[in-house]
C-alpha positions as CSV (number, residue, x, y, z in Angstrom):
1,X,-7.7,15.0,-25.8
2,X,-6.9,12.8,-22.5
3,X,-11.1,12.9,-22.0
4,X,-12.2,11.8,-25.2
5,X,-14.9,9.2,-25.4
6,X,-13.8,6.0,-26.6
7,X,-15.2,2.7,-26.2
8,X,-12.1,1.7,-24.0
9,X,-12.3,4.2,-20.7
10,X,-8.5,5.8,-20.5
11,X,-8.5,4.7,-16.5
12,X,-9.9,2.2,-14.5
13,X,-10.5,3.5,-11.2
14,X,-10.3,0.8,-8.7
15,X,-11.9,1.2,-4.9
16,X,-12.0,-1.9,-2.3
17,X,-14.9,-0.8,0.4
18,X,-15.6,-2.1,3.6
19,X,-17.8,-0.3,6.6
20,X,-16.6,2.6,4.8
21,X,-19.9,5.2,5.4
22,X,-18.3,7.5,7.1
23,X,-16.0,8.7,4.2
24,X,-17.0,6.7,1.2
25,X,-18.9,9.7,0.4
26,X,-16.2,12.2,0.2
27,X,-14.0,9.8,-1.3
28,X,-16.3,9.3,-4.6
29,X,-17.2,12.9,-4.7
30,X,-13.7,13.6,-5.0
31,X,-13.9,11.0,-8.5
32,X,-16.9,12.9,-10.1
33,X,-15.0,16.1,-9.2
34,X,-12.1,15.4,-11.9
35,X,-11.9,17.4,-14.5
36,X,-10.9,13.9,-16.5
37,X,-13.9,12.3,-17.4
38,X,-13.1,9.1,-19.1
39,X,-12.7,7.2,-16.3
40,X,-14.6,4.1,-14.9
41,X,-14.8,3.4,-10.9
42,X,-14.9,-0.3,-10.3
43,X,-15.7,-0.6,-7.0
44,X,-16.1,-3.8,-4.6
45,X,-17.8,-3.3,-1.7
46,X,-16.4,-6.4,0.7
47,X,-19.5,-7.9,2.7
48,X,-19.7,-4.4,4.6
49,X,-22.7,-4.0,7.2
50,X,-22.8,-0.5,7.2
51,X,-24.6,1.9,4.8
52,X,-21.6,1.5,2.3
53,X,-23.8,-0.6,-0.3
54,X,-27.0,2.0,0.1
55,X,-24.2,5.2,-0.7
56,X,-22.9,3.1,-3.6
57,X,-26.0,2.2,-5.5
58,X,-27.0,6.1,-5.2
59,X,-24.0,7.2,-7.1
60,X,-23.9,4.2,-9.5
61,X,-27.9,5.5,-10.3
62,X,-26.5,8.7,-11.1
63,X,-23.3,8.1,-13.1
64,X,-23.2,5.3,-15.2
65,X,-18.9,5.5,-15.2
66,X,-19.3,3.9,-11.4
67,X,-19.3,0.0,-12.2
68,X,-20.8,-1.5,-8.2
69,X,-19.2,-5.1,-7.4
70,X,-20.6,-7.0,-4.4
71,X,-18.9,-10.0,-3.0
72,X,-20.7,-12.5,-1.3
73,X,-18.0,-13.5,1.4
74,X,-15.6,-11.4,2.6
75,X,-12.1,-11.7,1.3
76,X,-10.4,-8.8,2.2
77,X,-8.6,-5.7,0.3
78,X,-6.5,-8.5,-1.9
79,X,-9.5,-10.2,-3.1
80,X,-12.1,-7.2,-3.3
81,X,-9.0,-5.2,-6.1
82,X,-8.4,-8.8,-7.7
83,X,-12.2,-8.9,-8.3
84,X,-12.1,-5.0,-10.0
85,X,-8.9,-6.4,-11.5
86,X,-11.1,-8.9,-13.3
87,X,-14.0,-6.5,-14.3
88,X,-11.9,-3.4,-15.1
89,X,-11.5,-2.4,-18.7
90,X,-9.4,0.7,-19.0
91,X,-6.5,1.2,-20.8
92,X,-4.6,2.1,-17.6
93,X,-5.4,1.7,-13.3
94,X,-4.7,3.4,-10.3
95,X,-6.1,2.6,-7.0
96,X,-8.2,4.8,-4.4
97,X,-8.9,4.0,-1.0
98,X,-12.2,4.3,0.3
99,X,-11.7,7.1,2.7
100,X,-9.1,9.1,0.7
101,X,-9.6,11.9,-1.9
102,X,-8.2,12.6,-5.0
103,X,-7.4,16.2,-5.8
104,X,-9.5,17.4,-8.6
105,X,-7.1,17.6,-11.6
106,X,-5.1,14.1,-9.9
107,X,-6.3,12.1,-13.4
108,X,-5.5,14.5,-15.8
109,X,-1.6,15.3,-14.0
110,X,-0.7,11.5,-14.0
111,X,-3.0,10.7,-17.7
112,X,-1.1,13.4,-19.4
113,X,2.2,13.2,-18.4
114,X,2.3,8.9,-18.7
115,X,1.1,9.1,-22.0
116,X,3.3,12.4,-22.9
117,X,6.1,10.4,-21.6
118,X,5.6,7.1,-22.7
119,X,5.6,5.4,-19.2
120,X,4.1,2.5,-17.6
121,X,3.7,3.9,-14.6
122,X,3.0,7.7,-13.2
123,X,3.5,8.8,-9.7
124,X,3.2,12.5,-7.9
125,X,3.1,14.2,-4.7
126,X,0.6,12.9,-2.0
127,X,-0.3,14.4,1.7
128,X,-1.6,13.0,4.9
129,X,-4.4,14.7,6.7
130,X,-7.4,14.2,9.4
131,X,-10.0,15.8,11.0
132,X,-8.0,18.4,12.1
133,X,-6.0,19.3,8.3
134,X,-3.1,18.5,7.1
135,X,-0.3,16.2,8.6
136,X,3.8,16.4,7.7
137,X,4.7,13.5,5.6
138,X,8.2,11.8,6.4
139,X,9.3,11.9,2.8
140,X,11.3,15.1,0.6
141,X,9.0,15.3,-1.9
142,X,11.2,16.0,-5.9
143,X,10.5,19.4,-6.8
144,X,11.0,18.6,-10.4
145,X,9.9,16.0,-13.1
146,X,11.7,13.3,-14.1
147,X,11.8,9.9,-15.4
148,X,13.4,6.8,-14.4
149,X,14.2,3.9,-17.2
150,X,14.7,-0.1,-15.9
151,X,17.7,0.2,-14.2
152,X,16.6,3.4,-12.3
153,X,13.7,1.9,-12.1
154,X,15.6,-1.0,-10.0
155,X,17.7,1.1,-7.8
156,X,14.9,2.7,-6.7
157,X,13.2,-0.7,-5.4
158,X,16.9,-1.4,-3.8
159,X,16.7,2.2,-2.2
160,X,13.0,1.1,-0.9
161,X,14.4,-1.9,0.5
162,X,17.0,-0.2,2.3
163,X,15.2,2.3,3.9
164,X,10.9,1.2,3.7
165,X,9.5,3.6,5.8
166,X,11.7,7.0,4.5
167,X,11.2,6.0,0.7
168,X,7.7,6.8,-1.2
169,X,8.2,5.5,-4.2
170,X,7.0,2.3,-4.0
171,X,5.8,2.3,-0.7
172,X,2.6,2.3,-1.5
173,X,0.0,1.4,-4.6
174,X,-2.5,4.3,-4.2
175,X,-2.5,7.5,-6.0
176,X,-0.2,5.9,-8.8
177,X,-1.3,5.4,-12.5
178,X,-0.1,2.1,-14.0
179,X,-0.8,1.1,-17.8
180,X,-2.6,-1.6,-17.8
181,X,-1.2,-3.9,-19.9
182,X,1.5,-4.5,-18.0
183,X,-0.7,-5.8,-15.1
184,X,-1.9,-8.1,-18.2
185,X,1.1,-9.2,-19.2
186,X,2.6,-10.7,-16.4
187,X,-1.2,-11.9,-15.2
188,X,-0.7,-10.2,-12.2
189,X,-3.2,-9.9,-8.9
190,X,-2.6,-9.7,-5.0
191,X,-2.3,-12.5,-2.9
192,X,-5.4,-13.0,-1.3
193,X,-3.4,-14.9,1.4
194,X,-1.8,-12.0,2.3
195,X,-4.1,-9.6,4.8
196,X,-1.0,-7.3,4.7
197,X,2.1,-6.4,2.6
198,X,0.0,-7.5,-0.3
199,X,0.2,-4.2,-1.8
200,X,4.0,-4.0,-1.4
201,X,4.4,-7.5,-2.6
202,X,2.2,-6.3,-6.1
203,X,3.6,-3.3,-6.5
204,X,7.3,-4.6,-6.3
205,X,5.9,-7.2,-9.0
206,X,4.4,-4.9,-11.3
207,X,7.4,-2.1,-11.0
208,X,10.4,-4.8,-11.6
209,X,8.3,-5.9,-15.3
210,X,8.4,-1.9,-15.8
211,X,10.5,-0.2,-18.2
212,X,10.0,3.3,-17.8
213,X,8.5,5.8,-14.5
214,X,8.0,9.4,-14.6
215,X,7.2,11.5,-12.0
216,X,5.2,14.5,-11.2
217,X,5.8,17.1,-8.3
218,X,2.2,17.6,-8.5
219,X,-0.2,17.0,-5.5
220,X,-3.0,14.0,-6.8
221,X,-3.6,12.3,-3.4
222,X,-4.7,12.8,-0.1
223,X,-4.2,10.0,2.2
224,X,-6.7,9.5,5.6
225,X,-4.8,9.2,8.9
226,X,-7.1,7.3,11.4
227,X,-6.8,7.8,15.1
228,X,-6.3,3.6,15.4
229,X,-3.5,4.4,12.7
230,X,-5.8,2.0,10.3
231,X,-7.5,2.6,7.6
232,X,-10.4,1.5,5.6
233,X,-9.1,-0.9,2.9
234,X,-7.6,-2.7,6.1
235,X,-11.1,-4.4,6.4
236,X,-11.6,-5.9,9.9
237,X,-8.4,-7.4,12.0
238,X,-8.7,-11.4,12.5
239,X,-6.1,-14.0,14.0
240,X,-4.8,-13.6,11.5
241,X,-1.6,-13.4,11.9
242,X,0.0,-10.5,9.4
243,X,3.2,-10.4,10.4
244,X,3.9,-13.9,8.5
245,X,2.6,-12.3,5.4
246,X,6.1,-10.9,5.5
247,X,7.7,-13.7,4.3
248,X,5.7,-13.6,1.0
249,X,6.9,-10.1,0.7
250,X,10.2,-11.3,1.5
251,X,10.6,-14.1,-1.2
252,X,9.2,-11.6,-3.5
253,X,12.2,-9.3,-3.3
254,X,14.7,-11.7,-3.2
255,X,13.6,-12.9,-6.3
256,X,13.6,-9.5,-7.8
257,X,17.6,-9.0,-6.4
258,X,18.2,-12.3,-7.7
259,X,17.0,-11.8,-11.2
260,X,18.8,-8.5,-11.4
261,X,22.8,-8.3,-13.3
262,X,23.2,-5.2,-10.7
263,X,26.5,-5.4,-8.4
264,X,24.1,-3.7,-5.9
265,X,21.7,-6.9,-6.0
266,X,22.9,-8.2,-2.8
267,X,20.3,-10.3,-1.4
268,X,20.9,-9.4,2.4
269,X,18.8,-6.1,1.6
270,X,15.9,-8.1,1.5
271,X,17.2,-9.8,4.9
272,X,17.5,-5.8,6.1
273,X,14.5,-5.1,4.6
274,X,12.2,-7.7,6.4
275,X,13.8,-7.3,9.9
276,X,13.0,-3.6,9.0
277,X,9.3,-4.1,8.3
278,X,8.9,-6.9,11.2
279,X,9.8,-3.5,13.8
280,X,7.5,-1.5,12.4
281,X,4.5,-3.8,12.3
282,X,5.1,-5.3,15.9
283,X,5.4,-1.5,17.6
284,X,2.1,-0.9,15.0
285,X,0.5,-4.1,16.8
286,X,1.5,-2.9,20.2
287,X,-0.2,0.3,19.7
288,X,-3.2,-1.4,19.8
289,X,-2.2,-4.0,22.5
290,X,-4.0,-4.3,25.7
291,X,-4.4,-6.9,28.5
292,X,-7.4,-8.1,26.2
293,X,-5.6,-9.3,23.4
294,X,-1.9,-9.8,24.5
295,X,-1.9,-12.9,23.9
296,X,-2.7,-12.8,20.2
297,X,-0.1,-10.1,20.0
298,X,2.5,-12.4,21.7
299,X,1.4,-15.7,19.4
300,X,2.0,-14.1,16.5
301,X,5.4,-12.4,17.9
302,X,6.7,-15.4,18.6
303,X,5.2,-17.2,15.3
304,X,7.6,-14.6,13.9
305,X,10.6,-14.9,15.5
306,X,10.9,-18.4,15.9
307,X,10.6,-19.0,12.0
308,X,14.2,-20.2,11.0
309,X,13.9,-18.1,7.5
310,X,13.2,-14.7,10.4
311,X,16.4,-16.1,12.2
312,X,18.3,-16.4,8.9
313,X,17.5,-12.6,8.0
314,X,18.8,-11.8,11.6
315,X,21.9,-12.8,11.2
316,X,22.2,-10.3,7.8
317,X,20.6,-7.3,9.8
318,X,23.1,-4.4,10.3
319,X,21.5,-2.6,13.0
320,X,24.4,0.3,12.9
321,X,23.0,2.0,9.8
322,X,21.4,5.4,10.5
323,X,17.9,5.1,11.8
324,X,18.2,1.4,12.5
325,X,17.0,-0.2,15.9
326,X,19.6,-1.8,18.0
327,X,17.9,-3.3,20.8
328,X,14.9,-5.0,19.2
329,X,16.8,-7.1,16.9
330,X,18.9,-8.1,20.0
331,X,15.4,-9.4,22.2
332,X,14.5,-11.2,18.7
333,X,17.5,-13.1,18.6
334,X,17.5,-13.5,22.2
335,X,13.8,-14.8,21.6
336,X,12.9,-12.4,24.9
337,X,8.9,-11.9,23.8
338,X,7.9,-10.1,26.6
339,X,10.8,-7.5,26.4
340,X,9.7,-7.5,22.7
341,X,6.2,-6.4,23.4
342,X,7.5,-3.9,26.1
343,X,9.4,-2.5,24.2
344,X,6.8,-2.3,21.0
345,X,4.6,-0.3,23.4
346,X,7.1,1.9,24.3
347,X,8.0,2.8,21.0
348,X,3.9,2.8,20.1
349,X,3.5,5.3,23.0
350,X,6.4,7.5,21.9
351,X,4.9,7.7,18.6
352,X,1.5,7.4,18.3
353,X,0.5,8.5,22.0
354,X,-1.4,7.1,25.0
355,X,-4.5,6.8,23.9
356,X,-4.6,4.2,20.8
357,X,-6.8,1.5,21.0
358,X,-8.0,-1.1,18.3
């Protein structure tokens, strides 16, 4: 039976909390809820200065399954999973976010069918939502099972590279179920560098050592929308300047292509890829950007575009795929900043709205 007691609990549950106490709550309700009971919940709470700790300790009193880790500096999502990473004990992992839910029977979908199938790593169907309900998701969920094996594994990541913000795959690192000895085996943890893309960069890591994914069409996650379009595992925003934590990301792909006998491993998809991701996360900064802080927008713009390895990737971008943008690859390699910011808002307007702020 997938809840059995055994000395070894079947997953490690692993939570990163920071000045979450408006939804921490909900979020580990949703974990005693499961009708899978052998489970642990390492959770890190990062330095918060909220009531996150106090809401912590209460359930950790009640069940003895929630394992409470309190760093004394704040490191950020990366370093808050490494240190559950280091404490967890479970024969497998999957990560929650602080303000999301599970659905009830999430554990026992993704438990039953990775061990039925023999996989190292289990995904299913997730949703967005807010306040108000439910939110579209830009993906075509599969309505039937199926499982990939190394090489499908592999054109998937290709697929993800190609197109990061239609694929869901391996997009993200919540809501999936990965055996743990994998992680083990290839003595892998974020990069606590990284304030951003550190998920994508683990993930990418841990899916290329995989040999087999199946998949679910079974709803297991519910993922917070914020109004700021953040959300809690994001901790708090520094000057930091996130979009360089692209080029980690970046190396890390090309080294998967490289590795890879496939025809298809062409290593200009990571170049694609990283222009790709650069767009998004400058119109995601200019939704935020106000006469307050454009200067650190426009640092870290520039930071960006002046880096020869971004100019390199430029010159391998093909803006005439479907979807693609045109004209902001054109200001980067024009190295027009301002026009680059103006045009970030725009598109942060258009899609987000008038009314985002930081």
């Amino acid at each position: 039976m997938p809840d059995q007691k055994n000395d070894v609990p079947a997953i490690s549950v692993i939570m990163p909390v920071f000045n979450a106490e408006q939804y921490l709550y909900d979020s580990l309700l949703s974990l005693t809820r499961q009708s899978f009971k052998n489970f642990e919940a390492v959770i890190v709470d990062d330095c918060s200065t909220d009531e996150s700790a106090a809401i912590l300790r209460k359930f950790s009193e009640t069940d003895r399954r929630f394992k409470i880790i309190f760093l004394k500096k704040n490191g950020g999502p990366a370093a808050a999973r490494n240190a559950a990473l280091n404490s967890a004990s479970g024969e497998t992992v999957l990560f929650l976010d602080a303000d999301d839910i599970l659905a009830d029977n999430a554990l026992t979908v993704l438990y039953t069918t990775l061990k039925h199938e023999n996989s190292d790593i289990c995904a299913g169907i997730f949703s967005y939502f807010n306040s108000e309900g439910e939110i579209p998701v830009p993906f075509a969920f599969p309505d039937h099972p199926f499982s990939l094996d190394e090489q499908g594994i592999f054109q998937v990541l290709v697929n993800q590279m190609r197109s990061p913000n239609k694929e869901f795959m391996f997009a993200y690192m919540w809501g999936r179920l990965f055996k743990h000895s994998i992680i083990q085996n290839i003595q892998l943890r974020f990069d606590e560098e990284m304030w951003t893309y550190e998920d994508l960069k683990f993930v990418f890591q841990l899916a290329s050592a995989s040999e087999k994914l199946s998949f679910v069409p079974e709803k297991v996650y519910h993922y917070r929308i914020h109004h700021t379009g953040k959300n809690i595992s994001m901790g708090i925003f520094s000057s930091h300047n996130r979009l360089m934590d692209l080029f980690s990301f970046y190396k890390t792909m090309k080294k998967i292509l490289s590795a890879s006998n496939s025809v298809k491993a062409d290593t200009r998809i990571a170049d694609n890829c990283m222009v790709n991701l650069a767009i998004i996360h400058i119109v995601r900064y200019c939704q935020w950007m106000s006469f307050n802080n454009i200067l650190i927008v426009y640092r870290h713009v520039r930071s960006l575009v002046k880096k020869e390895e971004f100019t390199a990737a430029l010159k391998n971008y093909d803006g005439n795929k479907p979807g693609r943008s045109k004209l902001m690859p054109l200001l980067m390699r024009k190295r027009l900043y301002i026009a680059i910011l103006l045009l970030g808002k725009y598109k942060a307007i258009k899609r987000y709205g008038k009314d985002k702020k930081s």
